[in-house]
DOTIFI-238893 format. One record per residue (C-alpha): residue in three letters; x, y, z. Coordinates in pm, whole numbers, plus 50000, padded with zeros to 5 digits. Example, Ala and Ser with C-alpha at 12.3 -4.5 7.8 and 13.67 -1.06 7.14 Angstrom:
ALA512304955050780;SER513674989450714;
//
This chain:
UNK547451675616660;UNK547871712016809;UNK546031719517101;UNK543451752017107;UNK545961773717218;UNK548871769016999;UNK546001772316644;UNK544281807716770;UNK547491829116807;UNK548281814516420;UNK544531820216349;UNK544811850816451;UNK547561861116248;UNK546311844715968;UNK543381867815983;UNK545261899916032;UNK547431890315700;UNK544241884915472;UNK542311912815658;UNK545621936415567;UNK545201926315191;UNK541341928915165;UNK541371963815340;UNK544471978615180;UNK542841967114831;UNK539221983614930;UNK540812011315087;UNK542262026714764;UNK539152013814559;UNK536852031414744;UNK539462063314781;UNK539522068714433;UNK536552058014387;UNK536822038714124;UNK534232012714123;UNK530922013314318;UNK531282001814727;UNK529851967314695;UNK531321953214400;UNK535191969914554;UNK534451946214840;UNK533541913314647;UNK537301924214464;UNK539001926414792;UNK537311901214964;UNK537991873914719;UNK541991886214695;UNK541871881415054;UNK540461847515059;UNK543321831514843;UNK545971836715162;UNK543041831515420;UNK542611796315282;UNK546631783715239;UNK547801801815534;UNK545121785715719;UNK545591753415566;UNK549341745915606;UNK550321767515877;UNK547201771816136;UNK545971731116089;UNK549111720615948;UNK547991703115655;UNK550371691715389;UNK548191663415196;UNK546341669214849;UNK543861694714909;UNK540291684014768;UNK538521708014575;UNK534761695114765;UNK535951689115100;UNK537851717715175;UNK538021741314879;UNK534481744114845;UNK533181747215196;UNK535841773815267;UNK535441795815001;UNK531371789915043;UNK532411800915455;UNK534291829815305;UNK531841840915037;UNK528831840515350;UNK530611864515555;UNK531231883115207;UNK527731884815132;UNK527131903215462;UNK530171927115464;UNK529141935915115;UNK525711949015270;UNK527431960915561;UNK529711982815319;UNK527351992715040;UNK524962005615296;UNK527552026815533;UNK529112041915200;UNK525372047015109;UNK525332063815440;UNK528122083515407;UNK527832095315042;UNK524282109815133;UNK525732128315453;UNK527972145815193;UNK531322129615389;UNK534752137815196;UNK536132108515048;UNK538552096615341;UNK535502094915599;UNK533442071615306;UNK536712051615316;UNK536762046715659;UNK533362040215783;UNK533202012915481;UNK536391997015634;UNK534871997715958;UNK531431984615834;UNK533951952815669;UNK535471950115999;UNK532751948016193;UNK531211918216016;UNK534071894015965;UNK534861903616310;UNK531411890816458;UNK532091862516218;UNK535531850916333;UNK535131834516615;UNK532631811416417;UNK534281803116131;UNK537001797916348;UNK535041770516529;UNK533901753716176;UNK537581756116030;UNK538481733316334;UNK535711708616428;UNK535011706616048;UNK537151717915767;UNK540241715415845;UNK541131701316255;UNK538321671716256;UNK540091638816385;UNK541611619916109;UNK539961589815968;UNK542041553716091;UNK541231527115844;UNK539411504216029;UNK539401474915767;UNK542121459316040;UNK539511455716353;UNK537561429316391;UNK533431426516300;UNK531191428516607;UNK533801452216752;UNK535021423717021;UNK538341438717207;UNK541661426617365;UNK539961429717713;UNK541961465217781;UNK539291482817563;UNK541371481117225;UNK540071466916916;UNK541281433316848;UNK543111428916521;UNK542771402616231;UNK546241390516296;UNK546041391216623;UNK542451369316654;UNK543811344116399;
//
């Protein structure tokens, strides 16, 4: 299993890659303005998460079985989707902001960028944590149909096994 410090650099890159897609895509939505603030993010958000999730996956936790649709699909896009419902506040009401304030289009852009920044930002470091200890980097289950009922030992602290009692 890979320590702390080799996941967060890869973590961290990870999140730079899917950041660069969901801000490139909600950059030129909100530019040309073609489609209202908050529904731009949920687009670029949820391009964003496709990437987040494999890249994390296979290259940050190094997972290569079967994925499962309710253990790890599920929970990560319902992760995802959280922080999405708050940077979609976060944005509608800064381009809210800005529009009102009479700001030419490039400042709108930008303090709607910033306002999806800031909130997966504060989130990272939290998913982060559940993406470890519970999606994806939780210790993996040992069969333990081998060890013995009652949970006697061999006297060094290991579990005693059926062939090796008999």
């Amino acid at each position: 299993m890979k320590s702390f410090f080799q996941k967060l650099p890869r973590y961290a890159a990870v999140s730079a890659i899917s950041t660069s897609v969901t801000l490139s895509l909600l950059g030129v939505m909100l530019y040309r303005n073609s489609i209202a603030a908050g529904w731009a993010n949920v687009i670029a958000t949820a391009a964003g998460t496709v990437p987040s999730f494999e890249l994390n996956r296979r290259w940050v936790w190094a997972k290569t079985s079967k994925r499962s649709i309710f253990k790890e699909i599920v929970p990560f896009c319902a992760l995802s989707f959280g922080g999405l419902g708050l940077s979609t506040v976060a944005v509608s009401l800064t381009a809210d902001w800005a529009i009102t304030a009479r700001l030419g289009p490039g400042v709108i852009t930008m303090v709607a960028l910033a306002a999806n920044v800031a909130t997966f930002g504060a989130l990272w470091v939290i998913q982060y944590l559940l993406l470890d200890k519970v999606l994806f980097g939780g210790r993996s289950r040992q069969r333990t149909d081998h060890i013995v009922a009652g949970g006697a030992d061999d006297g060094a602290g290991r579990p005693e096994r059926l062939a090796e009692a008999a």
